[in-house]
Backbone as JSON, one array per atom type, in Angstrom:
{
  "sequence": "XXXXXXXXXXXXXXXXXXXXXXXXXXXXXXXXXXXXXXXXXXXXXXXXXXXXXXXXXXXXXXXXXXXXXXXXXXXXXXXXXXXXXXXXXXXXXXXXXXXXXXXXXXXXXXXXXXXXXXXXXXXXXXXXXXXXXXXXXXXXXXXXXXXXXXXX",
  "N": [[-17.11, 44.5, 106.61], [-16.56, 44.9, 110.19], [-13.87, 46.31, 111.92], [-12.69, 43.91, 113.97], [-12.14, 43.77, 117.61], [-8.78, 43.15, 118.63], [-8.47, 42.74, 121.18], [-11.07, 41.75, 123.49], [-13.67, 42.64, 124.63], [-14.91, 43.99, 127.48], [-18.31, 43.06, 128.73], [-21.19, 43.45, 130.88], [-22.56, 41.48, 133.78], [-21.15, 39.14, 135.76], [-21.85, 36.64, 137.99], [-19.59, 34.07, 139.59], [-18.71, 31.08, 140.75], [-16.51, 30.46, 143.31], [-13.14, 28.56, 143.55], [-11.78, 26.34, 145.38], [-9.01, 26.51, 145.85], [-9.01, 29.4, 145.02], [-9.16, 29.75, 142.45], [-11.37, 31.54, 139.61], [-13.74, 31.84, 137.24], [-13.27, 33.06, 134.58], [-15.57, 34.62, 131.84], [-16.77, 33.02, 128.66], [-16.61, 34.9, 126.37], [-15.35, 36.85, 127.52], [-12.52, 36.25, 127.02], [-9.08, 36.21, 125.6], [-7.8, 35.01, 122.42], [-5.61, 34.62, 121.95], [-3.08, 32.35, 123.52], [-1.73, 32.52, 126.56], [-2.15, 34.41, 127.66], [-1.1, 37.66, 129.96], [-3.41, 39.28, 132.48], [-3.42, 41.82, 134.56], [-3.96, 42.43, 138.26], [-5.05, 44.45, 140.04], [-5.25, 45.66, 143.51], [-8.27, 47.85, 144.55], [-9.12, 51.15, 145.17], [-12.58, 51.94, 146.05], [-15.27, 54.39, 146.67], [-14.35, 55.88, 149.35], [-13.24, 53.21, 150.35], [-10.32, 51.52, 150.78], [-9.4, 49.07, 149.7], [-11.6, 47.78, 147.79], [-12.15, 46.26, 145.55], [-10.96, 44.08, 143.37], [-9.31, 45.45, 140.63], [-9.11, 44.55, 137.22], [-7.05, 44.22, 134.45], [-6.43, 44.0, 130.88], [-3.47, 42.92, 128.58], [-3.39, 45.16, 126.68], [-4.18, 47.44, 128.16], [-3.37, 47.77, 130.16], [-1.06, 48.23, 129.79], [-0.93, 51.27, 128.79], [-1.8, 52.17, 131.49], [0.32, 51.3, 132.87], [2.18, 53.15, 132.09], [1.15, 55.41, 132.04], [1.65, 55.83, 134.53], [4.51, 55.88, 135.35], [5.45, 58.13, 133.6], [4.8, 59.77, 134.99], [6.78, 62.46, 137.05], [9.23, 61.98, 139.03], [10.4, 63.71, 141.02], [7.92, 64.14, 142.32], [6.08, 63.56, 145.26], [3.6, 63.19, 145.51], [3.52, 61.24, 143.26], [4.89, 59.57, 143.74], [4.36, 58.41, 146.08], [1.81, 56.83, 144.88], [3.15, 55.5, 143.14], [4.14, 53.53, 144.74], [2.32, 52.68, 146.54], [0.57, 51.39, 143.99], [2.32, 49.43, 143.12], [3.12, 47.87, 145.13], [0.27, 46.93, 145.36], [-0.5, 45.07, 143.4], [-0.23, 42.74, 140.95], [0.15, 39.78, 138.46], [-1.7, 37.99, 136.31], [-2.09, 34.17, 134.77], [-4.55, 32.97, 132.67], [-6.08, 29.53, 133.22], [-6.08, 26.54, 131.0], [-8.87, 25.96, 131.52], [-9.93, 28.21, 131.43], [-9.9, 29.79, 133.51], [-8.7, 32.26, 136.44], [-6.49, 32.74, 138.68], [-6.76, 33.94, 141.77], [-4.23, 35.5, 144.09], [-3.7, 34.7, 147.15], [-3.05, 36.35, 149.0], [-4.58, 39.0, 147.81], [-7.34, 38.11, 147.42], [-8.13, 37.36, 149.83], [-7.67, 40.46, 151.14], [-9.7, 42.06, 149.31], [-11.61, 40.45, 150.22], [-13.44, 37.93, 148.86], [-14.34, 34.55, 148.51], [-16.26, 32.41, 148.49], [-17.69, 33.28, 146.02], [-17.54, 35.3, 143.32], [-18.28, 38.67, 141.93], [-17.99, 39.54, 138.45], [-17.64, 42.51, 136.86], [-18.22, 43.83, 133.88], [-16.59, 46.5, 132.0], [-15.82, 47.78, 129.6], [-12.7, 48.35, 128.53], [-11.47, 46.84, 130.61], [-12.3, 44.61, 133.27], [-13.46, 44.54, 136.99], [-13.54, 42.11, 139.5], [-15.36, 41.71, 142.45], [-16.39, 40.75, 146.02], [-19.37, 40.1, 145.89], [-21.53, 40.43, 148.21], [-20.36, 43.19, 148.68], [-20.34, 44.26, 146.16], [-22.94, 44.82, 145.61], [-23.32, 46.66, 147.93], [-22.11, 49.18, 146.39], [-24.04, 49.77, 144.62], [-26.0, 51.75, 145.55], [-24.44, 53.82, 145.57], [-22.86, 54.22, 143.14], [-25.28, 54.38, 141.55], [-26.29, 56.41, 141.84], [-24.16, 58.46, 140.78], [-24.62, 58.56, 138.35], [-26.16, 60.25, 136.73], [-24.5, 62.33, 136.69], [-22.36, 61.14, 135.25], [-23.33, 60.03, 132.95], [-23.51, 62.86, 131.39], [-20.61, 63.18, 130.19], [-20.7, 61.8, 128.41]],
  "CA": [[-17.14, 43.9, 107.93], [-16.38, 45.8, 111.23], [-12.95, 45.46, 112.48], [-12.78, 43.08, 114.93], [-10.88, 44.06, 118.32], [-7.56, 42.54, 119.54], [-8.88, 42.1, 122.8], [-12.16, 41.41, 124.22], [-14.54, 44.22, 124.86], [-15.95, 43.27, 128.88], [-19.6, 43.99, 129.08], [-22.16, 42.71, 131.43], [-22.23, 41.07, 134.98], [-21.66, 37.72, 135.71], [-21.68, 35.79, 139.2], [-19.35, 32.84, 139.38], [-18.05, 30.09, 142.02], [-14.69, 30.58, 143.6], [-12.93, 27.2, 143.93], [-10.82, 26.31, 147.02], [-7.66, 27.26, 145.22], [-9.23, 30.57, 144.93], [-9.66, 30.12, 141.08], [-12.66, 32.19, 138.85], [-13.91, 31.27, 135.66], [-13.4, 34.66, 133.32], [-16.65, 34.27, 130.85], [-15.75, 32.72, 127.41], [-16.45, 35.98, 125.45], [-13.97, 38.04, 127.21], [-11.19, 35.67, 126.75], [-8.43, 35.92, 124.6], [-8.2, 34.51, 121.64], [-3.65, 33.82, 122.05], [-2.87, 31.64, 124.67], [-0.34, 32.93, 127.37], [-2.11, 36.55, 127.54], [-1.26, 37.89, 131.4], [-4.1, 39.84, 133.3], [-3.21, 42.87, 135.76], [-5.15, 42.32, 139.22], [-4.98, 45.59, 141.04], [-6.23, 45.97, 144.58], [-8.72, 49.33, 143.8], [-10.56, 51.5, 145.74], [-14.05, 52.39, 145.72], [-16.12, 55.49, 147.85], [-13.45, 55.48, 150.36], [-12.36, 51.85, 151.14], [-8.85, 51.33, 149.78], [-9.37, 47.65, 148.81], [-12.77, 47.39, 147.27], [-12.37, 45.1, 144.81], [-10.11, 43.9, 141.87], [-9.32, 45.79, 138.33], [-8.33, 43.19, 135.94], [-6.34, 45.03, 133.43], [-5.43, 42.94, 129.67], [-2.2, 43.56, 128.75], [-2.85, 46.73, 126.32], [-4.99, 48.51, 128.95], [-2.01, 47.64, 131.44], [0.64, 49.05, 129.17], [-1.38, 52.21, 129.19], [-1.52, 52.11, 133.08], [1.98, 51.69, 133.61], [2.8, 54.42, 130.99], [1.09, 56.96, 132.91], [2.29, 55.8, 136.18], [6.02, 55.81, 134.86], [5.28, 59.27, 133.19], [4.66, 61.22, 136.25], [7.64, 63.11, 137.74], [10.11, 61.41, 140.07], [10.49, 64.21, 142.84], [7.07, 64.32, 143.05], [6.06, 62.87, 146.22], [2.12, 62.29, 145.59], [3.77, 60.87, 142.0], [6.42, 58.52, 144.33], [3.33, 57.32, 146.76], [1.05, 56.2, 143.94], [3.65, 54.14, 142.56], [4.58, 52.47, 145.29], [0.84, 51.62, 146.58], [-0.02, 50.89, 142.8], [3.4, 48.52, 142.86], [2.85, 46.4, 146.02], [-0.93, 46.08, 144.98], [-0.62, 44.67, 141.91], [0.0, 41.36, 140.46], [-0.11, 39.34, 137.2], [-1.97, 36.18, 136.46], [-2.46, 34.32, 133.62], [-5.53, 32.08, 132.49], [-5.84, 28.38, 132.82], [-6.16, 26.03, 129.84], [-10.29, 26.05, 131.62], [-10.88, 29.56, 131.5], [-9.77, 30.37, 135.22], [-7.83, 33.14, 136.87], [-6.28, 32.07, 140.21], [-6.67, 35.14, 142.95], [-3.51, 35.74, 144.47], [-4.58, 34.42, 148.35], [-3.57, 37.56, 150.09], [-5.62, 39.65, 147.56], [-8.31, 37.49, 147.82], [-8.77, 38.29, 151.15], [-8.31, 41.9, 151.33], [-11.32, 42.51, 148.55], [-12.96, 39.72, 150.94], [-13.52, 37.1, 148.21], [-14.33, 33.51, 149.42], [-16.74, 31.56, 147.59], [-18.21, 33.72, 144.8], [-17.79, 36.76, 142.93], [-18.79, 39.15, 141.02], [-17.07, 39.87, 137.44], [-18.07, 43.64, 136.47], [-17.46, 44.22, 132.73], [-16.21, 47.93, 132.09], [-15.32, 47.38, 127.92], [-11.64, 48.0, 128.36], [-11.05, 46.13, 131.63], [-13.31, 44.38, 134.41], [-13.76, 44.2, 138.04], [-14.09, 41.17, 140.18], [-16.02, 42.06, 143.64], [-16.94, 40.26, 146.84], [-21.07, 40.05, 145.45], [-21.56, 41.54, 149.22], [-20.0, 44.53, 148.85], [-20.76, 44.58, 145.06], [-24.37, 45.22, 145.74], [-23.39, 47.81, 148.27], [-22.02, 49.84, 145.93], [-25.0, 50.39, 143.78], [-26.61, 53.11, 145.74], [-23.54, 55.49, 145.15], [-22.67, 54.57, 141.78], [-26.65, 54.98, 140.89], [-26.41, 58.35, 142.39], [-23.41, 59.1, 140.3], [-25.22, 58.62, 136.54], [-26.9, 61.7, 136.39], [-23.58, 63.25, 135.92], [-21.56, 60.31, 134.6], [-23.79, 60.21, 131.63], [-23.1, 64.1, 130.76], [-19.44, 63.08, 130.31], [-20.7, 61.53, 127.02]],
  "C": [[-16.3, 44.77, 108.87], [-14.89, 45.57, 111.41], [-12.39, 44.84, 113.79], [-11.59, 43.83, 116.58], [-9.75, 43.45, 118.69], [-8.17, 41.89, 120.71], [-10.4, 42.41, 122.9], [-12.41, 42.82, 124.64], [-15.4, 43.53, 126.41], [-17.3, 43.65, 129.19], [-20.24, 42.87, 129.72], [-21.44, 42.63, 132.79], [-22.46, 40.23, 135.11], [-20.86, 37.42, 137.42], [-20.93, 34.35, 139.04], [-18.61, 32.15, 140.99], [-16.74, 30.68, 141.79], [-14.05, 29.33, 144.73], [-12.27, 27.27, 145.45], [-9.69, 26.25, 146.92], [-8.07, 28.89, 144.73], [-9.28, 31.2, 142.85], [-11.15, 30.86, 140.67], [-12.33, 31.67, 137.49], [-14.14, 33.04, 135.27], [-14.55, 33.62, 131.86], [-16.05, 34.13, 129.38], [-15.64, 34.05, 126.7], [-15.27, 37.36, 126.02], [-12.28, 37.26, 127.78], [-10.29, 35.76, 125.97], [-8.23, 35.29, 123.72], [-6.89, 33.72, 121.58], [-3.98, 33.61, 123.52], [-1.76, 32.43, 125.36], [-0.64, 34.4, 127.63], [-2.15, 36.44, 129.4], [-2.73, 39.0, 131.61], [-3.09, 40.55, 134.05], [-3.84, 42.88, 137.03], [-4.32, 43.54, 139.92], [-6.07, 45.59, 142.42], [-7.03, 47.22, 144.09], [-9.5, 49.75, 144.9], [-11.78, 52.06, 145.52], [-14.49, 52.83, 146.87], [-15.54, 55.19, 149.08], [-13.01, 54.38, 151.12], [-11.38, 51.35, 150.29], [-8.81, 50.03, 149.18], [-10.6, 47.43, 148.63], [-13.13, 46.38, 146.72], [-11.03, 44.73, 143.24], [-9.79, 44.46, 140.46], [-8.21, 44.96, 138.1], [-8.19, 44.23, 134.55], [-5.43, 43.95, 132.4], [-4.44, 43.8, 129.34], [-2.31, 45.36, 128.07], [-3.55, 48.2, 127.38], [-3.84, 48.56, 130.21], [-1.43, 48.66, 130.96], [0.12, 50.59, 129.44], [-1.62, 52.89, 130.58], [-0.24, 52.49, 133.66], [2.83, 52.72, 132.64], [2.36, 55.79, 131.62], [1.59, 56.98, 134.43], [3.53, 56.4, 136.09], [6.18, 57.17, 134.45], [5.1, 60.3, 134.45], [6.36, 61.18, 136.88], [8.18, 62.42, 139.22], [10.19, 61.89, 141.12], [9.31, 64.35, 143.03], [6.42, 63.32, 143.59], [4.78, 62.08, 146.32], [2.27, 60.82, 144.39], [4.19, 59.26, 142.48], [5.11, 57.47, 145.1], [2.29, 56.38, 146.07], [1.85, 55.45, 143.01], [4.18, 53.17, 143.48], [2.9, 51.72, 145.98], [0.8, 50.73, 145.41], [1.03, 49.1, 142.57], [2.78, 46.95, 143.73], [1.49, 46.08, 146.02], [-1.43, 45.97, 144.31], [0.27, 43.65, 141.91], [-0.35, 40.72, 139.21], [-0.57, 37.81, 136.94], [-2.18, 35.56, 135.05], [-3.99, 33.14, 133.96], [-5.16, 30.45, 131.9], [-6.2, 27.49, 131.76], [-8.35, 25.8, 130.25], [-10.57, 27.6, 131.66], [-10.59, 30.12, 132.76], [-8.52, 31.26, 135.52], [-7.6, 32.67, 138.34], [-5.82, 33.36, 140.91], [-5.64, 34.82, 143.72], [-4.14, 35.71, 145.84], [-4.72, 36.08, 149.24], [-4.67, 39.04, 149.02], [-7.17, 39.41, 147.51], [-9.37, 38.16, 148.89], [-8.66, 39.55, 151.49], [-9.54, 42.52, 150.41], [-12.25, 41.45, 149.46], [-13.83, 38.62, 150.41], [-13.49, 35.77, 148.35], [-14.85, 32.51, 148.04], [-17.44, 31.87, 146.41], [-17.66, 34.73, 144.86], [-18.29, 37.28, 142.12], [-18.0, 40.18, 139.71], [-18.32, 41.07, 136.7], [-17.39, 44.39, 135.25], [-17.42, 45.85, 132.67], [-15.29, 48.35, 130.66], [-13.76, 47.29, 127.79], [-11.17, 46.77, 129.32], [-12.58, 45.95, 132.41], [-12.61, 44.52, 136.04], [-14.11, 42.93, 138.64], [-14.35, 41.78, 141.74], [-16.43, 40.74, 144.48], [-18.5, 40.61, 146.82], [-21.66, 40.91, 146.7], [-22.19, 42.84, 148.63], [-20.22, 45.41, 147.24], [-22.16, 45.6, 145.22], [-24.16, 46.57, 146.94], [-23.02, 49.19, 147.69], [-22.69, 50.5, 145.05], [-25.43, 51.14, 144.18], [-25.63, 54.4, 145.37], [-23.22, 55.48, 143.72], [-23.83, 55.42, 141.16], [-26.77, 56.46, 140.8], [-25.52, 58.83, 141.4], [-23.95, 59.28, 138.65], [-25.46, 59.35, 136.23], [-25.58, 62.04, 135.31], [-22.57, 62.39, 135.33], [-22.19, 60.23, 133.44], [-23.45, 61.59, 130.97], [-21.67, 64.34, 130.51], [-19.74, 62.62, 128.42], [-20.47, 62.44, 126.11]]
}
């Protein structure tokens, strides 16, 4: 028998309501299995708009995050600006005893997130998107496959 992962592998795309506490339902299969696990919500950008949409980072894909952040060189200045963006837009949430992540209001609204979104699995970590702006992004990603597949 295979061996199972620690954490949840995120695949697929799923559309869900977003309450009026700004909760999402995270899909049962990429839930944790221990109670009390935090999430990472990073503002992110995408094809030049600095807040696109959400990376949701579980904790070991975090730790890896903030290991290379922390790893870059102190006097350097591009090193110094990318930790302080990365700092003040980022936040930690955990999941409610229903399955829900509660969006931090002011990130909410800078990805533009109201009454739905869209949860974009990506196997280590997902994406949540304003469905919108989701769908606008398919013409450039599409474009990008050619050569994102020759990476394999």
């Amino acid at each position: 028998m295979p061996n199972e992962s620690i954490e949840p592998i995120y695949q697929a795309r799923y559309r869900h309501g977003v309450d009026d506490k700004r909760r999402v339902q995270v899909p049962a299969k990429w839930r944790p299995a221990e109670e009390g696990i935090q999430f990472a919500l990073v503002l992110w950008p995408h094809n030049g708009q600095a807040d696109a949409c959400l990376l949701v980072l579980p904790p070991k894909a975090f730790a890896d995050f903030v290991q290379k952040i922390t790893a870059m060189p102190f006097a350097d200045r591009k090193a110094e600006a990318l930790r302080r963006i990365l700092g003040e837009k980022s936040d930690r949430v955990q999941l409610d005893k229903a399955g829900r992540i509660c969006l931090p209001d002011w990130m909410a609204t800078a990805v533009e997130i109201k009454n739905e979104a869209v949860l974009n699995g990506m196997f280590d970590r997902f994406q949540i998107w304003n469905p919108e702006r989701y769908e606008e992004t398919r013409a450039a990603v599409d474009a990008l496959a050619p050569d994102a597949f020759s990476q394999l």
